[in-house]
N, C-alpha and C positions, 0 to 999 in steps of 0.2 A: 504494500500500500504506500502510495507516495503522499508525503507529509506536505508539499507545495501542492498548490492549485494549478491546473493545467496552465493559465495564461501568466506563471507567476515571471516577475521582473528580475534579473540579476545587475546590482548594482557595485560597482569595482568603488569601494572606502577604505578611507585611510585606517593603519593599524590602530587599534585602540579606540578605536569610534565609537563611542556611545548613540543607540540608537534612540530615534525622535520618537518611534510610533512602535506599536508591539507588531509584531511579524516573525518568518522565521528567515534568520539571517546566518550564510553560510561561509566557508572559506574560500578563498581562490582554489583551492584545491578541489572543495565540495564543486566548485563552477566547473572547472574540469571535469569530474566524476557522472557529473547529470549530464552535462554538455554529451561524454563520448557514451553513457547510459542511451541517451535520447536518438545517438546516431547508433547505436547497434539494434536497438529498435525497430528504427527505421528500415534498417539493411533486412533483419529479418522479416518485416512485412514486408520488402518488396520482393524477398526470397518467396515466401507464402502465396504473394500474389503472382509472382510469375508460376509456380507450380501448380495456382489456380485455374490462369490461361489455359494454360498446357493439358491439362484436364478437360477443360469446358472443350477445347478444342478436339480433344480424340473423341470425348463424348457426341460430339454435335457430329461428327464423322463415322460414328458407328451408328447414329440416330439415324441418318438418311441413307448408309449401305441398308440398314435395316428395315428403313422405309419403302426402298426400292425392291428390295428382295420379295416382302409383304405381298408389296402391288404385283409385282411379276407372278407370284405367287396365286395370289386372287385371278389375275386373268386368266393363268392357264387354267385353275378348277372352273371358271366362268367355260373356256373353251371345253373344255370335256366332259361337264354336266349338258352343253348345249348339244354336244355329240352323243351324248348317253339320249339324252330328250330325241334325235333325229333317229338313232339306232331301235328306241322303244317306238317309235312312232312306227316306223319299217315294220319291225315285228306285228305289232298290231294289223297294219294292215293286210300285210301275208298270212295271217291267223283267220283275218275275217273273210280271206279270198279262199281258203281254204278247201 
């Protein structure tokens, strides 16, 4: 849990400064600390976020090889319930000429 507010201010004082107003006031050192805290942060989400990309992206690629498969898939039973429909139809009528 961070003790500073997201928007807080660092201000560089002289040593020994007595502060005017209550707040939390840290070292040049602590300024460093958060500073290279806040950039490995940063690095890490955009590590997260490009391996988000890269996700979305095989996903969306498997989504529509899978969408086209589907369809192909659908028209051939379309094509050969319509030839099954022609074959019984044959039948019938050779049954009835019989």
């Amino acid at each position: 849990m961070m003790s500073s507010p997201c928007g807080a201010e660092w201000k560089l004082v002289p040593r020994n400064w007595t502060a005017t107003e209550p707040g939390y006031f840290g070292s040049l050192a602590d300024g460093r600390d958060t500073l290279m805290m806040a950039q490995a942060y940063r690095q890490v989400g955009e590590k997260w976020r490009a391996a988000y990309e890269e996700q979305r992206a095989e996903f969306i690629g498997v989504t529509e090889t899978l969408t086209e498969r589907l369809t192909a898939l659908e028209r051939r039973i379309g094509e050969e319930r319509k030839a099954w429909r022609a074959e019984a139809a044959r039948g019938r009528w050779k049954s009835a000429q019989g």
